[in-house]
Each structure stands twice: as C-alpha cells, then as structure tokens.
N, C-alpha and C positions, 0 to 999 in steps of 0.2 A: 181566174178572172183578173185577180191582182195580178198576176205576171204579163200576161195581155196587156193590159194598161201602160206596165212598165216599159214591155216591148215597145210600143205606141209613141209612147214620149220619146223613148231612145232614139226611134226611127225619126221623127220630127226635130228631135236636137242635131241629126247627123244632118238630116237636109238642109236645115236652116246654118247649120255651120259650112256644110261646102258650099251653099251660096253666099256667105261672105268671103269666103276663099275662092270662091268664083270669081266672085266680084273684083276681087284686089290682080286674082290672076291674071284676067281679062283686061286691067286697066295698061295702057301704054302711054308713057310721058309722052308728050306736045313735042315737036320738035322746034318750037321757040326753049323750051327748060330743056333740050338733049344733051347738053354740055355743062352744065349748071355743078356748081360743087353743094356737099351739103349744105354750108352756111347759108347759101343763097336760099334752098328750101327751107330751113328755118327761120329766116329773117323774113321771108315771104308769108310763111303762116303765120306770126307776129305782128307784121305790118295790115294783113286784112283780118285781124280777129273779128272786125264787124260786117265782112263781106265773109259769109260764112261759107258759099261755096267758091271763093276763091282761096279758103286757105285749106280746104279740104283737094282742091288741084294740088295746091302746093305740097299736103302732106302725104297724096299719095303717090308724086313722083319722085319724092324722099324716098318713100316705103322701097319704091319700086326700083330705085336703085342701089339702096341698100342693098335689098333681094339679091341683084344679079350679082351684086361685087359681095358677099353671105360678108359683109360688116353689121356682123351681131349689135355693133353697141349703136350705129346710127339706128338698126331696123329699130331698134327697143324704143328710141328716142322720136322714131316716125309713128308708130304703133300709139304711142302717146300723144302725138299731134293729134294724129286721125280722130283718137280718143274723145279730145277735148270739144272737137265740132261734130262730134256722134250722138243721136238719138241714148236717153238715160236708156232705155231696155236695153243696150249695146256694152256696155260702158261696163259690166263685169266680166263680159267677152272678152274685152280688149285688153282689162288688165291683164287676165291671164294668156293676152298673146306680149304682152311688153315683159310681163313676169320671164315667161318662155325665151324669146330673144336675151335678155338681161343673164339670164343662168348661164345662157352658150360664149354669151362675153366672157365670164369669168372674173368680171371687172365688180366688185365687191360693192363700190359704192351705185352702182348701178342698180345692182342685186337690192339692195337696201331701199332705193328710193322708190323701186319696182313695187317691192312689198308694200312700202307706203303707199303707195297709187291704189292698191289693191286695197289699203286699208280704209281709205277715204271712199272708195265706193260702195265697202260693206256698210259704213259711218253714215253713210247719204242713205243706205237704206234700210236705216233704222236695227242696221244688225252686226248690235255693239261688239258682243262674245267675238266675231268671227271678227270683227273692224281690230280688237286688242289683240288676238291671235295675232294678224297680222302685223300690229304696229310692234308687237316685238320682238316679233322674226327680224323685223326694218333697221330695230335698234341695235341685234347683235350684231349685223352688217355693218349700219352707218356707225357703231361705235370705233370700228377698226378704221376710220379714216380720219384724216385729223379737218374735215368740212364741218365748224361748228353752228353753222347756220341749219345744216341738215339735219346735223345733233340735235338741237333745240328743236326745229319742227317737230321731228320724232317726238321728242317729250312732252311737244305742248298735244300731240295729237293723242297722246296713251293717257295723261292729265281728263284730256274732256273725256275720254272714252268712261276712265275709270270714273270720271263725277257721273256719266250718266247710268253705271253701274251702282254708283253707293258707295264706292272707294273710294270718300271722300277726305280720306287722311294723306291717301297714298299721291292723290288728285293734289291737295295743296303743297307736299314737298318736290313735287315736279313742278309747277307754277310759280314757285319762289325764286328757282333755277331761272325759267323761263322768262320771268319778269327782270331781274338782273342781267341776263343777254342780251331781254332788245328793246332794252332803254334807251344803249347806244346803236342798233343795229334797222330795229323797225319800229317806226312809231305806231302803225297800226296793231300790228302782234303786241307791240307792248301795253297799247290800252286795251284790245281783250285777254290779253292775260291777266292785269289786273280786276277787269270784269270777273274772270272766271275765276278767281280766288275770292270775292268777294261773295260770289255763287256759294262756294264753298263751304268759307264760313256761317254761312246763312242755314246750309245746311246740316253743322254740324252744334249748330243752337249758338254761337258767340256771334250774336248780332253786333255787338259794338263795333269787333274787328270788320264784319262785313260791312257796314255802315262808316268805317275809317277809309277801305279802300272804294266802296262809291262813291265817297267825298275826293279821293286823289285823283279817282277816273278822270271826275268832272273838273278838276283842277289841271289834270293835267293835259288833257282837251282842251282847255281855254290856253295853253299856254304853247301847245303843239299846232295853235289854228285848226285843231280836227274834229269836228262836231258829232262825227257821225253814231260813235257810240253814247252820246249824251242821252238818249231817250231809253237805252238801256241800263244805264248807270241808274237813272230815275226809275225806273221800273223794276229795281234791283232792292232800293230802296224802298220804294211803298211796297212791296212784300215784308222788308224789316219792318218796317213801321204796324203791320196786321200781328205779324208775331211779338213785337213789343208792346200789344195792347192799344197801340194807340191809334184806332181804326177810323178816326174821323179824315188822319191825316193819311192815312193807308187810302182812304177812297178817293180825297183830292190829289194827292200826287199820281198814283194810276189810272184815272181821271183824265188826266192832263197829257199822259202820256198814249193813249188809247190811238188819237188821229194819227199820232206819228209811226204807231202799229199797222195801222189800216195803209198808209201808203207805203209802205214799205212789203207790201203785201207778207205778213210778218205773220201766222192764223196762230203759230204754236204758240209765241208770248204773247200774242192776244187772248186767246182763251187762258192763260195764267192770270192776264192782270184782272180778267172779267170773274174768273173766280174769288180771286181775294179780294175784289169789290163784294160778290156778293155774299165771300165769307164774313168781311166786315160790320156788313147791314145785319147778318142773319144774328151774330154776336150781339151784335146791339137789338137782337129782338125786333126787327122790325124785317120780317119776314117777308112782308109785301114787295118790299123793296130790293130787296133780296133776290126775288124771282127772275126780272127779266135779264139780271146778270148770267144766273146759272143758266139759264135758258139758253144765252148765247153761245155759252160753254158745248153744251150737247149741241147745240145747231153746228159747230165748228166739228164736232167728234160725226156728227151725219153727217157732212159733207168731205171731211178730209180723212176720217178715223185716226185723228191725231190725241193721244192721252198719254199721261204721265201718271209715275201714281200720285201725288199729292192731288190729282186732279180725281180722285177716287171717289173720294167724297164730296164731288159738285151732285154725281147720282144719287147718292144715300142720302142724301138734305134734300133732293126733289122728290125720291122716294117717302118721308119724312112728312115734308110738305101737302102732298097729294094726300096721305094718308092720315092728316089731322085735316080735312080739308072733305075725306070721305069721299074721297073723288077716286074709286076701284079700279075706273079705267086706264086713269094716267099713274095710279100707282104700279100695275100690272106693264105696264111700256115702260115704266123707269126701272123697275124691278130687272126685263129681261134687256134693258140697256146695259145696266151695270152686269151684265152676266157676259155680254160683249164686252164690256171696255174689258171685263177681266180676261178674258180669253187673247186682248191683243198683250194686255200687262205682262200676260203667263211666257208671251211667245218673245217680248223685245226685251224686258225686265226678269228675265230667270232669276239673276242674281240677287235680284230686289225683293222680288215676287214674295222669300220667308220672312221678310222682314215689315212688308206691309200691314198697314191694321186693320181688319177687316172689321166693321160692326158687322156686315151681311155679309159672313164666309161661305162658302161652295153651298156646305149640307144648308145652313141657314136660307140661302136665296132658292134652292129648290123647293124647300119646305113652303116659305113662303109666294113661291111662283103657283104653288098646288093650294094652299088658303084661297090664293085671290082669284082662280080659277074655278074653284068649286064656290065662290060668291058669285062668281058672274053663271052660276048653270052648269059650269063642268063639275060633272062626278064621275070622271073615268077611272077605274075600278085599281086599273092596268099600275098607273102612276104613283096611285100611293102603295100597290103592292113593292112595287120599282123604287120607291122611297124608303120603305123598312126594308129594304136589302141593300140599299144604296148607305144607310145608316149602322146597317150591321158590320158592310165590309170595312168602313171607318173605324169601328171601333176594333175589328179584328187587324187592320192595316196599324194605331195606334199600338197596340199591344206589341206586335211584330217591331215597328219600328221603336220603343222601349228596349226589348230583349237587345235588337240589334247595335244598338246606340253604346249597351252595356259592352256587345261581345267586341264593338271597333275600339272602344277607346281599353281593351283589354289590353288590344292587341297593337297599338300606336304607341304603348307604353313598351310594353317590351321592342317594339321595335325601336323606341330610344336608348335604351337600355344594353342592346345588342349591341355588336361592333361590324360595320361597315368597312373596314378597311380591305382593300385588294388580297387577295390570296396571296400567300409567297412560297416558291419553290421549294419543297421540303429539302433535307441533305440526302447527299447520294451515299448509299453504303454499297458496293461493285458485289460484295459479296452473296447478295439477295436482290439487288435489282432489275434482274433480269426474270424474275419468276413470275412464272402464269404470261410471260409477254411472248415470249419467242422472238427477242431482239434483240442485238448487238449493246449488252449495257452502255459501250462508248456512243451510241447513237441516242438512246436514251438521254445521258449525261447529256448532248451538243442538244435536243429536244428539248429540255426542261430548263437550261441556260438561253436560248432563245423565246422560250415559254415566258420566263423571268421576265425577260427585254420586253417582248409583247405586254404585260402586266405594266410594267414600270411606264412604260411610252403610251400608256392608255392607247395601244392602237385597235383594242375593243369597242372603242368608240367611232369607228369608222363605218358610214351606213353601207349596208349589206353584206356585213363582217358574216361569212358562213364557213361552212369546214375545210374547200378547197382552197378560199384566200387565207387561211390560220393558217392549213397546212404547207404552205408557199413561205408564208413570214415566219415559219418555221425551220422553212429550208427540210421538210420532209413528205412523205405522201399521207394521202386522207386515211390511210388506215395506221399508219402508224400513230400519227395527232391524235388518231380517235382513241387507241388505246392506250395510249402513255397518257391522256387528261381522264380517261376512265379511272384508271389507277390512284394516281396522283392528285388528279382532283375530286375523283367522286362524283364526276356527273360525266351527260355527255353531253355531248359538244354546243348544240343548242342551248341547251340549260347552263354550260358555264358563260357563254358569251353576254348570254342575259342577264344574268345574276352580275357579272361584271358592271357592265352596261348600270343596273338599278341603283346598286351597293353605290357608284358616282353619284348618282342623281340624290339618291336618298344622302350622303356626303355631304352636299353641296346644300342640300335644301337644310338641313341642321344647321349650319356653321355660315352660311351664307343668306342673310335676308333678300337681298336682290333676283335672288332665284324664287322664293318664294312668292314673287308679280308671275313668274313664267305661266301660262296656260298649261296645259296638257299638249297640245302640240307642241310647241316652244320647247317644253321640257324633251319629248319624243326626237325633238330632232338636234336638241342640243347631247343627248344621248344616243343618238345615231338609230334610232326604231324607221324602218321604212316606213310606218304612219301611224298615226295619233290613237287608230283602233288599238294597234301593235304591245303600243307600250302602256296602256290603262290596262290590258286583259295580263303583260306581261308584269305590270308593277302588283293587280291584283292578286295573281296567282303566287307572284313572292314574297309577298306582304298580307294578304289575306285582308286590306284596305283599300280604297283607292289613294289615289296620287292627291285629289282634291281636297278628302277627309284628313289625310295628314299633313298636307298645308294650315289648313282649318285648325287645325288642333297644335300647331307650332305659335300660330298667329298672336293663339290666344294669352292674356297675362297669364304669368306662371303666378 
C-alpha cells in the first residue's frame, strides 16, 4: 500500500514537472523581443517588477533564448527571473532548475549564489536544517571569489539561519562581520544586522548588550533617514524589558508597537509581543488580564500555525489557567493544542527541540490528555492500556539511550586518540615484492609511486573516485590496483577510498573549527561522498559514531 502511494506521487510529480517543461517548451519569443540581447530581457523584467505579467514575458523570452543558444549562465540567470514572478508552490522547483543550469556554467560564483537562492526558499519555508545545508554549500563557492557583497550576504543568511536554530554564538560572530561590511555598503542590511545581533544577545541572557544595540538601531535610523526598522528595534526591547523584570514597561512599550505589527501584516512578531504582554500581566499575578493576550497568541497559531519555542509556554499558562478556573473543557483543547504546536516545534526546530523546557513533556501531556478524558466520561480501557506501554518503552528507550551515550563517548575518545593521517607507501624490498602477486615487481614499484602521488594530491577526494578511475590515475588496470592495494594497504578498494575520504574529514574537523559549522552534506561533499546518506552510513561504519555526535562532542569545553 505504501509503495502504491509512493508510485502515485511519483507519477503526479512527473506530470506536473513536464507541464512546466511544457509550458517554457511551448512558449515562443514575440517577434517585437526576436532580436533583443540579454540585457534588454533583464532590464525589462526590472523595469515591470510591478506589471507582473509583463516581466514574466520578458523572463521567459530570456529563458528561451538562452535555451537555443545552451548559454548556461544566462539560462540560470532567466530561471531566477521567472522565479521571482512565480507562484511560492513553484519557487523550490525553480531553484533547482537555476541550481541545474548554474552547475553546467561551471561559473563558481554562480554556482554559489544558486545555492543561496535555494537557501532562501528552504528559509521562507520554515525549513532551517535544509536552508543552512544550503547556505554553506553557497559559502564554499562564494568564498572562492573575491564578490564581498556576496560574501556578506552568505554570512548574514547562515547568522539568521543559525539564530533560529539556537546557534546563537555562532549567529553573533557572523553578524559582527556582517554589521562592519554594510555600514558602508547598505544601510538597510546594516540596520538589520544590528537588529539580529541584538536578537541574539537577548537570547543568550546579556540583555544590557542587546538593549545597547536597539538603542544604536534606533540611533542609527534616525541618522540614515530610515525608519522602517524602528518598531522592531522597540519590539526587540520590550522583550529585554519582560526578561529584566521590568514588566510594566515590557507591556507599554510592546503596547505601542502592536498597530505597527498589524499593518505590516507582521502575525509572527505579533504573536511574540502579545505573549510577553501576557507573560508580563500573568507575572504580575493578574491573570485576568493576562488572558486575552494569550489568547491572541493561539488565535494567530489557528490561523497561521506560526510557533516558536519561547511561544511554548503561551499553552501551558492557558492550560494552567483553564485548570485553576475548573474549566475541563478548555483545559482539554489547550492540552491537545500544545500537543500540536509540539509536533510543528519537533518538525522546524530539531535542533532546539532537546533543549526546550517542557513542564508538559510527551509522556506527561498524554497522561494528562487521558485524566481529562475520563472527567469528561471517556473510560476507554484501550488508551490507558496504550499509556502503560507507551511509559514502559520510555523507560526502556532511557536505559538504551544511557548504555549508548556511555558506549559513543568510548569511542569519540579513542577516535581522538588515534591518528588520522593519510597512509604512506611502505618501502619496496624487490626481493619479496613480488609474492602471492604474479606481477612484474618494476610494475608494482611504478603502482605504489603513483599510489603515493594519488595519497599526497588528496585526489581520493574527487566525487565518484571508484576502482577503474584509481586504476587510470595509476596508469594500471583494475585488477592489478585491486591487488597491489590489497597487499599494501590491507583493504579493498572501496574501503581504502573511504577511509581516505573520513581520515580528511575527521583531520579537518579536529584541527579546524570552521568545519565544525559544516552539516552532513556540506561535510559529504566537501569529502567527495556522492550523497549525504553515503557519507553518515560511511563515517558510521568507520567510526562506529556519527559525524554529528562527534562534532557535538569537539564543541564541547574541554
């Protein structure tokens, strides 16, 4: 049935893809544009950005003569026109057709900002993990070119990604960067970069510092004529102001800033400032008043399913509420609210997800979803059997997770401990080299001097490095390779390319903090793994951890 299913979609993605491929085949430039050079289609989708199907004329008789003349780096550059005046459902399609053109250019910086483009539309939908994968693929490109504006975007775009992951250290020493480059470059980048450092610090509890830079924002917005991040800066601040206690002024200043939330059609930091208004009141014990802020909070998460975790606990203080209040039924709807908002935390916040504080954890709000059920008349037999099993495996899952916690960091030790360095060519003795081979020792010797070369030029790191390309950069055939590295190095051939391949990665990740940002893909293809699966099953199997846990465990103060 599940493969059915899969079939189903497959089939539906394929039709739906050759009718955009349809569509772009089928379109033919105007014969008023038939002569037209590219700049003319660029400056045409530029000058009607608010005539929206005239710049989508304009970018698809770009596309379309890109097409016939196969100029990769225009199509890449059309593909992202089109992009920008397309429907959002569209709009991860298209990266991956500007990706696709941008790879055939071979043009680096293209490649780069492709990635970016790609990162920006994972970042719009809400799907950070895969938005950072991307954004530092962007950066190992855009760092090879000397485009420092491109630079900086990169870093301010990997900055938010990592603050809305929780890498909030890593978030401010990009943002520092970031705020020095486009002080003199852009005045808008430069007051939210300041913003988003202020962010930062907010979240990392030194309010004064975050409360220094929404004072600069605001200073420096009066000084750049540019207002428009003025109601954030202030909205940045009555937050510090709820975490410094001082919550009378935490509710007049977010207060104030609320209208300018609402036309801005603004719902996310709406529902922030309406929580720490009502976390304010609720602090000061006046509960009542308290209420229709949170309220607003979940009215914004039923209409947009927009949550954050600090916005965790607008349910758990309704749940709270309701239930000094004896009120079963609204406690029981806040109850299986927060069971959703968890469910979207689990899916956009992984990286958060173990560091959040749950009063009402998993087992906890089940338990308590079956109390307030069997008050209202449910006594299904079924659920609470399904509860003391659901309680057992928890404790059986904790136990497991102990032992195993014990047997990774065994083994992340000795893999510090071990040496990583490249294999090196043992010496040749003529006299014995030839046994068990059935080969020409002098063939051997010119093998294993090439072998050498291959080790030395890292050219193990070249993706889809298998045993007919070794045996080429060898200057021999696949069966001689096979068995002179059998000998000589003890494995075969797959297993030494790999182990090459790790032994870099694991190198680099020791001695090198900057690697230590890279994802798992990042890391995969900076080590040349055909794909992301490739290289976590391969880094496991020769480390007996993953790639993540031993980041994790590098990170940490020694």
């Amino acid at each position: 049935m599940k493969n059915r299913k899969k079939l189903y979609l497959i089939l539906i993605l394929v039709v739906l893809s050759q009718k955009n491929i349809a569509q772009h085949s089928d379109f033919k430039i105007p014969d008023s544009l038939n002569n037209k050079d590219y700049s003319y289609f660029s400056n045409g989708v530029l000058v009607n950005k608010k005539q929206k199907h005239k710049a989508i004329l304009y970018a698809k008789s770009w596309l379309s003569k890109s097409k016939s003349e196969q100029n990769w780096n225009q199509m890449a550059l059309a593909y992202k026109a089109i992009m920008y005046n397309a429907d959002k459902a569209q709009l991860l399609s298209y990266s991956d057709s500007v990706l696709v053109a941008a790879k055939k250019s071979k043009d680096v910086a293209l490649i780069g900002t492709a990635y970016l483009t790609k990162g920006i539309v994972y970042y719009d939908r809400k799907e950070h993990t895969k938005a950072l994968d991307n954004y530092l693929i962007a950066d190992k490109y855009i760092s090879q070119t000397d485009d420092s504006y491109a630079i900086h975007k990169v870093k301010y775009a990997i900055a938010q990604t990592k603050y809305y992951l929780g890498f909030y250290h890593e978030a401010i020493a990009l943002l520092k960067e970031c705020i020095k480059y486009y002080e003199s470059e852009n005045d808008r980048a430069y007051l939210n970069s300041i913003h988003s450092l202020g962010l930062c610090y907010n979240k990392v509890n030194n309010y004064k510092l975050s409360s220094y830079y929404n004072k600069l924002g605001l200073e420096e917005s009066k000084k750049l004529e540019n207002s428009e991040m003025d109601v954030y800066f202030n909205h940045s601040e009555g937050i510090n102001h709820y975490f410094k206690k001082e919550y009378t002024q935490a509710i007049a200043t977010l207060n104030k800033i609320l209208p300018g939330l609402k036309n801005k059609n603004d719902f996310a930091n709406e529902a922030v400032a309406n929580f720490y208004i009502g976390k304010s009141y609720w602090d000061l014990k006046q509960y009542n008043r308290a209420l229709p802020f949170l309220l607003k909070v979940d009215k914004i998460f039923v209409e947009e399913k927009y949550t954050r975790p600090d916005l965790r606990e607008n349910f758990e203080l309704l749940i709270d509420f309701y239930k000094n209040q004896n009120n079963i039924a609204l406690e029981l709807v806040y109850t299986k609210r927060l069971t959703e908002v968890d469910i979207i935390l689990i899916k956009n916040y992984k990286y958060l997800s173990r560091k959040i504080f749950k009063v009402y954890d998993t087992k906890k709000l089940q338990l308590h979803n079956l109390e307030l059920e069997k008050s209202t008349g449910s006594k299904n037999q079924i659920i609470y059997i399904l509860t003391v099993l659901f309680s057992t495996i928890i404790a059986f899952l904790a136990i497991r997770h102990y032992r195993s916690k014990k047997y990774y960091r065994q083994k992340f030790e000795e893999l510090m401990e071990s040496s990583t360095d490249t294999k090196k060519a043992t010496s040749i003795n003529y006299s014995n080299v030839n046994e068990g081979l059935d080969i020409n020792p002098e063939v051997i010797a010119m093998i294993l001097k090439n072998l050498e070369k291959f080790e030395k030029n890292r050219k193990y790191l070249e993706k889809d490095m298998n045993l007919s390309r070794l045996a080429a950069l060898l200057n021999t055939n696949s069966k001689y390779a096979g068995k002179v590295i059998h000998k000589y190095r003890g494995q075969k051939i797959i297993d030494y390319i790999s182990d090459l391949k790790l032994n870099h990665i694991i190198t680099l990740l020791k001695n090198e903090n900057k690697y230590r940002l890279y994802t798992n893909e990042a890391l995969g293809e900076e080590a040349g793994f055909s794909s992301t699966q490739n290289f976590t099953r391969a880094f496991k199997k020769h480390t007996k951890i993953s790639p993540t846990y031993f980041i994790q465990e590098l990170q940490k103060p020694i």
